[in-house]
Every structure is written in structure tokens, then in C-alpha cells.
N, C-alpha and C positions, 0 to 999 in steps of 0.2 A: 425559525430563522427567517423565513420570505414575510412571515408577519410583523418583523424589527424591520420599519424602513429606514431608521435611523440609525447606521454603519456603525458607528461609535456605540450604540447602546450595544445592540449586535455583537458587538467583536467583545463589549466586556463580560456580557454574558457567555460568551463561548470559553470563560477561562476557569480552567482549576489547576491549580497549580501541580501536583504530582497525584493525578489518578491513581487509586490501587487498581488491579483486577479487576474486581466489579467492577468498579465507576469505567474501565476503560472497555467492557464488554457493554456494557449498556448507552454507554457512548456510541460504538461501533453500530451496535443493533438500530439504534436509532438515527444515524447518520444512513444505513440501508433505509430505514423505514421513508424518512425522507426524500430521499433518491427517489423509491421505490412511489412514491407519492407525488412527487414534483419534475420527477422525470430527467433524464441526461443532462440537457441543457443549463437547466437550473441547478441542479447538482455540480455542475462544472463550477457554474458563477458561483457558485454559495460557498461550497465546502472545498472542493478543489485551492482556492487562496488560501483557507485556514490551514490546511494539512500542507503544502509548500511553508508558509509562516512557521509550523511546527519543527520542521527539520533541522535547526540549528538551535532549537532550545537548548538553555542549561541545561533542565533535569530529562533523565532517561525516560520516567515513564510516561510524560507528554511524548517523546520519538515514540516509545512503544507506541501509543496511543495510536500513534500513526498508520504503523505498520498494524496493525489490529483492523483497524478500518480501512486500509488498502484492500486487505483482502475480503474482508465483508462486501464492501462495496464493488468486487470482482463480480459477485454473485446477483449482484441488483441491477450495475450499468452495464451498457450495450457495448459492443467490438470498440465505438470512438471514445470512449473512456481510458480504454485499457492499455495505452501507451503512456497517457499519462500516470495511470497509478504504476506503470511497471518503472516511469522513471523515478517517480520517486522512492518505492521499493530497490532501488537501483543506487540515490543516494543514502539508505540508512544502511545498506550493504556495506558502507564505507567507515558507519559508525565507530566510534572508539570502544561505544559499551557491547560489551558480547550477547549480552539478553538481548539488543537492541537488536545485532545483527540476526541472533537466532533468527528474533519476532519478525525481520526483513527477508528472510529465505523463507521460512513459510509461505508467508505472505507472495514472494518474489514463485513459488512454485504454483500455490492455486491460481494468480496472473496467466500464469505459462500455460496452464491446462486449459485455457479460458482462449487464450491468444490463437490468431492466426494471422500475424504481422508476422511477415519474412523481411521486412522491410531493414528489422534492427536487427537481425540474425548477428551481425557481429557483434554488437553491443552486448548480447543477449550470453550469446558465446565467453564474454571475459567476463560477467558477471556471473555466470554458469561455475565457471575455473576458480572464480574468488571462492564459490560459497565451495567447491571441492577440498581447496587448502584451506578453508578457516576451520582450525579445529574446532572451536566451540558450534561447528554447526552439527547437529546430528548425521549420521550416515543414510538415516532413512527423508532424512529431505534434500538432502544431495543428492540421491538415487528418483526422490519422485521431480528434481531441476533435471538430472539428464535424460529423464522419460520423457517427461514434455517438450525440451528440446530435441531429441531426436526424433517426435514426433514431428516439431514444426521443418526439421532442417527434410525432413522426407518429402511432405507436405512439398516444400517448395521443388525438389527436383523431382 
């Protein structure tokens, strides 16, 4: 991507229109790699836009796509990333498609385990409660949301 200095070539190469699985695991893996190689900063500028541009897509598994690589990229970028990707893990929480949300609580839990911004503690707390009543989310990712939150809500008093 930092090698397209031309934005418009750039953005058309970043499209596929409904990644399966793979494509959206190796997408993910490789958006770490890059991070991981180009460091926070550039990671912000580069990939940060695309994944915002993503969130109101038609198809669901560009938003999965999303939430896949929110959370990979938890594991690559530094503490000033991680408000960002938690808010956007925060808008597919809102998603219509339930996969979408599942792949959004995941995502929105390994954030949490990563975080130590008390800053959003409220924010953090009613998307905490979304993913509790959204039945399609699992019990065991709702239980590792209020682990990490109660970790951070400790943390701060």
C-alpha cells in the first residue's frame, strides 16, 4: 500500500468485493504484517480510512472483513490505536447482520484485553450491555467483555 502513491490506484486495489474466510484471514494477517512493518503512524493513515470506508458497506463480509482485522491489528498496534479500532468495533456492534455483530464482540473483547483507556468507560459499559442482550453473541464472549471490563473499571478506581 505505502508503495501506491497514487490514492485512486491504491483504493482500487484494496477491493474485493465479498471475501470468503480465507481471503478475509489473510487480508487481516497482512494488514498486521504491515502495521507491523510500517509502524502506528502509517497504519493510522493507510488502513485506518479503509476499514472506517468499510462500515456501511452492502455486503456483510467486507464489515466482517473489518472486524477480523480490528482485532488482528489489536495485536500489532500500540495503546494510541486502540480507541480507534475499539470504535469502530463499537460501530459493527450496531450491525444488522448477526455474523457481523458476533465477528464485532470478538473483536470488541480482544480490544478490551489490550485497553487501558478508562477514558470511554461509559461508552465501553453500553456496548459491554449490547453484546450481553444480543443473543446471537456467544456466552463465552460476553463473559471474556465483562472480564476485561471489570478489569479496566478496577484498574481505574
Amino acid at each position: 500500500i505505502a508503495f501506491l502513491m497514487d490514492c485512486n490506484w491504491r483504493d482500487i486495489k484494496l477491493k474485493i468485493q465479498k471475501p470468503d474466510e480465507d481471503q478475509r484471514e489473510i487480508i487481516a494477517r497482512g494488514c498486521a504484517a504491515y502495521s507491523k512493518f510500517c509502524g502506528d503512524s502509517r497504519c493510522e493513515a493507510e488502513l485506518f480510512p479503509q476499514l472506517w470506508l468499510q462500515l456501511d458497506h452492502k455486503h456483510p463480509e467486507r464489515r466482517l472483513l473489518v472486524a477480523k482485522t480490528a482485532a488482528v491489528l489489536a495485536l500489532e498496534t500500540g495503546p494510541k490505536s486502540h480507541p480507534l479500532l475499539l470504535s469502530i468495533c463499537q460501530q459493527l456492534l450496531e450491525d444488522k447482520n448477526s455474523e457481523v455483530r458476533r465477528a464485532a464482540a470478538d473483536s470488541f473483547a480482544v480490544l478490551l484485553s489490550f485497553s487501558e483507556d478508562a477514558d470511554k468507560l461509559s461508552s465501553i459499559q453500553n456496548s459491554c450491555i449490547k453484546i450481553i442482550n444480543d443473543d446471537c453473541i456467544p456466552t463465552e464472549t460476553a463473559l471474556l467483555v465483562l472480564s476485561a471490563i471489570a478489569k479496566i473499571s478496577f484498574e481505574v478506581r
